[in-house]
Each structure stands twice: as C-alpha cells, then as structure tokens.
N, C-alpha and C positions, 0 to 999 in steps of 0.2 A: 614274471610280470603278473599285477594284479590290475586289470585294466577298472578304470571307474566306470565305464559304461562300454556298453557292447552294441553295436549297430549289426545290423542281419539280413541276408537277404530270407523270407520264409522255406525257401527249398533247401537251405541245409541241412536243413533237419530229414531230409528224405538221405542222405550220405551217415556212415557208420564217424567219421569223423565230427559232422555238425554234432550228433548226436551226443559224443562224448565229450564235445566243449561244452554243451546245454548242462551237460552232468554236472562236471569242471568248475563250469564256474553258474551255479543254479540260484547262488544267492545274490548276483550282481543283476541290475536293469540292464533285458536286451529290446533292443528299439526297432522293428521292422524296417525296411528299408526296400525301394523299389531298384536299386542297382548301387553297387558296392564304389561304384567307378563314376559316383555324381551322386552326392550327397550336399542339398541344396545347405539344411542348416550349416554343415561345415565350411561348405561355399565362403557363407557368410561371415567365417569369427575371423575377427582384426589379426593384423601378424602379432602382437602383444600376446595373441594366445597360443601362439605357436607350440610351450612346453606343454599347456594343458593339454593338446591336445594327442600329444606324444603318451598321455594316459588312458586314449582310446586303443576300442579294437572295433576291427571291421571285419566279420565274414562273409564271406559270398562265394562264386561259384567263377572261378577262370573261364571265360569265353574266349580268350584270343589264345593260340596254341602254336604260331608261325613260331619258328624256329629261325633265328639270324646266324649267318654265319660267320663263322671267327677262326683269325689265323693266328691265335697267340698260345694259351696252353690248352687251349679246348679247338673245336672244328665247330661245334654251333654251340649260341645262345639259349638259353632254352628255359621259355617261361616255366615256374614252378608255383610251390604250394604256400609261397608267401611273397609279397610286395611291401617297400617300408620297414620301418625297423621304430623300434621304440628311443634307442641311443640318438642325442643330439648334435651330429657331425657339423659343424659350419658351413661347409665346404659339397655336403651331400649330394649326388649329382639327381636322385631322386626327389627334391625340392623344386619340382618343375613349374609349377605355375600355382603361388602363393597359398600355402597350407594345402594343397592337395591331391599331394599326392604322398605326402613323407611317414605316416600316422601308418602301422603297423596291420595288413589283410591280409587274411589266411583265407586259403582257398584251400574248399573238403573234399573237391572232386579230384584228389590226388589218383585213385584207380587208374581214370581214363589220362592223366598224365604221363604214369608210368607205364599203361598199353601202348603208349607213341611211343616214349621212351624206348623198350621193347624192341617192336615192331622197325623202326628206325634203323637202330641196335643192329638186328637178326638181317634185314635186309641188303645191308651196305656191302659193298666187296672188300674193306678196310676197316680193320677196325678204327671206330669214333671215339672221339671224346668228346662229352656232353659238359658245361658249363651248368648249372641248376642252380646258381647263388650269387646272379646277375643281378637279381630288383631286390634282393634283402639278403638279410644273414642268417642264413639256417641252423647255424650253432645256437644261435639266439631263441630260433621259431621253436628249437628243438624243445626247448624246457615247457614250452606252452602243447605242444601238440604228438612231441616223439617222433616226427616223422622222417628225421632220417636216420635211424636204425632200419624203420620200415622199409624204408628208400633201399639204401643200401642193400637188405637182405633181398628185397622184392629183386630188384636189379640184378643180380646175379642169377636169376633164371633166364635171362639174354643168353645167348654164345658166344658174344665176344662185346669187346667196348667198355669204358669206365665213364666215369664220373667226378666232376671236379665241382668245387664250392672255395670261397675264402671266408675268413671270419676278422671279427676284431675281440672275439671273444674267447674265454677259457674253458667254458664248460662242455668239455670232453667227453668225460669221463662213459658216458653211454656209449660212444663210438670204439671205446679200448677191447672190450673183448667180444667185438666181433667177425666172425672171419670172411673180411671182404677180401681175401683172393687176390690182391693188389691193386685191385679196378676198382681205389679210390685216389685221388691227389687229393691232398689238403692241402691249402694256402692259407698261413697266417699275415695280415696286414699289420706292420710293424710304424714308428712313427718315434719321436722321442718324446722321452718320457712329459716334456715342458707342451709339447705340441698337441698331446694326449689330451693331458689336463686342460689346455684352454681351448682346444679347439675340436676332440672329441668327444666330449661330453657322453658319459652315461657307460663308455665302454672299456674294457679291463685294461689294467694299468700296461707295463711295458714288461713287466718283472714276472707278472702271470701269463702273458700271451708267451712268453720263450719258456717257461715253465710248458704250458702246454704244446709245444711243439715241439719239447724233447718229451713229450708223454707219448703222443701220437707216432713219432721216429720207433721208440720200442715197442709201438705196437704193431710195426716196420710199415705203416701208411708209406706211401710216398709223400713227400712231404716240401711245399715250395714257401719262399719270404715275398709278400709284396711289400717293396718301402713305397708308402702309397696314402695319401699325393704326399710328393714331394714339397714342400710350402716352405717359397725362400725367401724366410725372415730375414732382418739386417744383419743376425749373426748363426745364418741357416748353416754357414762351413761347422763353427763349434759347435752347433746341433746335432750336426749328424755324424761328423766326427766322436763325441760321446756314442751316439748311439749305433755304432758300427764296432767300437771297443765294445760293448753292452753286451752285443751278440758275438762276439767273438770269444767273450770270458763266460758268457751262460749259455751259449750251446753246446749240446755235447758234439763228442767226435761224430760220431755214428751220423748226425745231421749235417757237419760242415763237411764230409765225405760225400753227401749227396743229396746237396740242397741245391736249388737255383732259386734266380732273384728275378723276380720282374720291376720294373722302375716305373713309377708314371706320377710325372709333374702333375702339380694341381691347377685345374681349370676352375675358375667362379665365373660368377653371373651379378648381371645388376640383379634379379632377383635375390639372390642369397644375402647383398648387402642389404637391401631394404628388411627384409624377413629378420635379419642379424640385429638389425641397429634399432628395431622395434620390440624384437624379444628377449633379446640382450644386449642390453645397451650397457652394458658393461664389461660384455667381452670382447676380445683381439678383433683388431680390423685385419682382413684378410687383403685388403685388396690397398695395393701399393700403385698408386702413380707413375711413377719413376719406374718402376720393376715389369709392366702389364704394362699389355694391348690391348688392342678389342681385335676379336678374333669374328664377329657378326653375331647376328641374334642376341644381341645383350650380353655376349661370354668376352670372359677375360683370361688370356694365360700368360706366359712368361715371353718376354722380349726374346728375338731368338740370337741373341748376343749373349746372355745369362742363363738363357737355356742350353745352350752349346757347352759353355765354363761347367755349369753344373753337371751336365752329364761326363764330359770329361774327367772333373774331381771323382766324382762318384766313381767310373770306370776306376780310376787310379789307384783309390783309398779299398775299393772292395778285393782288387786284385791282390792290391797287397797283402791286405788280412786272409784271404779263402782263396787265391791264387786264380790263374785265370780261365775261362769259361764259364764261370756262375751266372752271369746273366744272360738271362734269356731273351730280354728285350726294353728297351726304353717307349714312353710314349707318352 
C-alpha cells in the first residue's frame, strides 16, 4: 500500500513502530489527529467517497484490549495491531456505521499487545488459542508494517498456546521460513473466483490464495479454508460447485490430509446497501428480497429455509470430494 495521506495520532512517534512508518513513508502528508477512533473530517465525506478513502491510513495507539471469547477455531478474540483493511469487500462486516470504521489503522503499541498476549498465554491451565486477525487482515498489514513475523517470533517466548489469523491474501512469503513450532493456524478465506471479482474488491484472485495455502502446508503451518461468506446468488449451487472442483484439483495432498473447513453464510446490512449503491453503483446488489430477512438492527441473512438446503448441499458436495469430518463448523 501507498496510502495518499496519513492521519496520526502525535504519540506514535514515542513507539519504535510509529517511528519506522515516519521513515517509511517520510515523503507522504501525515495530519495529526486527536483520536484515531473519531476523525471528525472523515465523519464528514459522502459514501460516494468510500474508495478514496480506502487510500487512507490511520495511526494511533489501541486503547481497548478486552479480549472476547470464542468457541470456534480460537478461545478468545483478541484485539490486535490493525483494524480495517484497504481491500473493498461489499459485504465487510467492519463497515459499521458509514465510512468509519473500514479505512485501514495500525496501532504501534504492539509491545504491550503481545505482553497480554504472553501473560494470558503463561497463566492459563490449558493451553489457548488466540484469534489476532478478527478487525483486519494481517497478511495485508504485513507488507506495510512486518508485524507478524515479529508476532509470531515474539510469541514463542510464551510456554505454551498458538495463534490463529485468516487472510484473503497471498503474500506469504515472510511467514515460510520461520520456525513457528506449530503454534500457528492459518486460514485462507476462499470464495469463487466470479464472487471474488465483483464483490471482493482489491483482494487476490482464487488461483493465488490456493497457491498460497499449499505454500504455507510445506512450510507445515497448520493450515484451515474459510468459504466465507457464503453469498447465495440465483446460481450460488454452480458457484460453488466450480469452486469446490477448484480446490480439489489445486490443493495438494499434504493439505486435503489436513485441512478443515469453517462455513459462514453472509450476513448484510442496510448500511452496506446504501454505502454500495453510492460508491458503486455499478456493482452486484447483494441483498436479495426473496432470499433475506431482517434479522434486527438493519442486518439481513438468509431465510432459514435456504440456509438449511445450503448447508446441507455444502455438507454433501464437501464430503464427497475431502471425505467426511472437514468441517468444523457452520455459521
């Protein structure tokens, strides 16, 4: 990423991190900023500017540090050292309340991150598994900041517990030869390749993301699929039908031996349609009448008539190809 403008809060520059974004990027305008988490002028710009504004970046410093707990491939949620992402998903569940929250914020006080992290870690009677790539995609942050190699190495001075993140991206290649000890999962988010293009906007195609999940396999990560969200167009069965052959002819052995699948339907909002049909009003309408409810607070998911069929397909078609127990869970 080369962001157009840099918003700040002034104390980053007291962390070794702020200090080497200042480096990084010393020829771009950064704008002080009195909190990273309310930024009045951006308040202000119409959804129409929604791409532009996915060419910002935001640094500041994580205040909130509660940890939410999770009973799916991790035990807790765990705020990290970025929020937002630069990639323009439709569907993003980080597009919380119009343009402000989706715009890419690195936070430099990753130290005192990974001392909870740690501490947490060291304390428990069982070992944890930590989620850290809940609010953004750290494969993404990586190319801007490095920070999870650092992650990763720093992390293995715990005594026990791993560490999980997903991505929709391919750029690996920093993560291959490091010896994280096993006490990483990676989850690649997979989609078809038609659904990629008009409704994930910005992020690697289908053909590099299984490219990079048989990278990651021999660099024997543990290594999981999310089909995620699931988004069931009028002809979502031959969507994912292609894209379940996809993976079945581009992964290697080594990964369909020991991979799981996590499954989760896509949930919208009347926000995302508004933000959509202003900033692109030329791309796919997500939200189907006939197919969606309203589930409260403006969100929308699938009828649970066509959410039932589809999970059962799914169940059916996956077993068939990678045999059965691969997935871990529907949601």
């Amino acid at each position: 990423m080369r962001p157009d403008k840099i918003y700040f809060e002034p104390e980053v520059l007291d962390y070794d991190l702020g200090h080497q974004l200042k480096e990084q990027f010393h020829d771009i305008e950064w704008k002080p900023i009195e909190n990273h988490n309310n930024i009045e002028e951006l308040r202000k710009k119409e959804n129409s500017e929604f791409a532009s504004m996915k060419q910002l970046l935001i640094i500041g410093i994580r205040k909130t540090h509660k940890y939410s707990e999770n009973h799916k491939v991790s035990d807790y949620l765990v705020p990290y050292t970025s929020s937002g992402c630069t990639a323009m998903c439709l569907y993003c569940y980080l597009v919380c309340n119009y343009n402000k929250c989706s715009y890419l914020r690195l936070f430099v006080n990753r130290e005192q991150m990974m001392d909870r992290l740690i501490r947490t870690s060291n304390k428990s009677d069982r070992e944890l598994t930590f989620e850290i790539g809940s609010n953004s995609d750290l494969v993404l942050e990586n190319t801007i900041t490095g920070n999870l190699p650092w992650t990763i190495e720093n992390f293995l001075q715990s005594k026990k517990g791993k560490l999980t993140f997903p991505t929709k991206f391919n750029m690996v290649e920093p993560l291959l030869p490091l010896s994280h000890q096993g006490r990483v999962i990676f989850r690649m988010s997979v989609n078809p390749q038609q659904i990629i293009s008009s409704a994930e906007v910005g992020t690697a195609s289908l053909k590099h993301r299984i490219e990079a999940i048989n990278k990651m396999v021999e660099a024997d990560y543990k290594v999981g699929i999310l089909i995620a969200p699931v988004i069931m167009l009028e002809d979502w069965k031959a969507l994912y039908t292609e894209l379940l052959d996809q993976l079945m002819e581009g992964l290697s052995e080594k990964m369909k031996k020991q991979m799981f699948i996590e499954i989760i339907f896509m949930t919208y909002s009347f926000v995302h349609r508004k933000i959509n049909s202003e900033a692109f009003p030329e791309a796919i309408d997500l939200y189907d009448q006939d197919r969606m409810t309203g589930r409260g607070m403006g969100k929308y998911c699938y009828r649970p008539e066509l959410r039932a069929e589809g999970e059962a397909w799914l169940l059916g078609e996956i077993e068939r190809r990678f045999g059965k127990g691969k997935i871990l869970y529907f949601s």
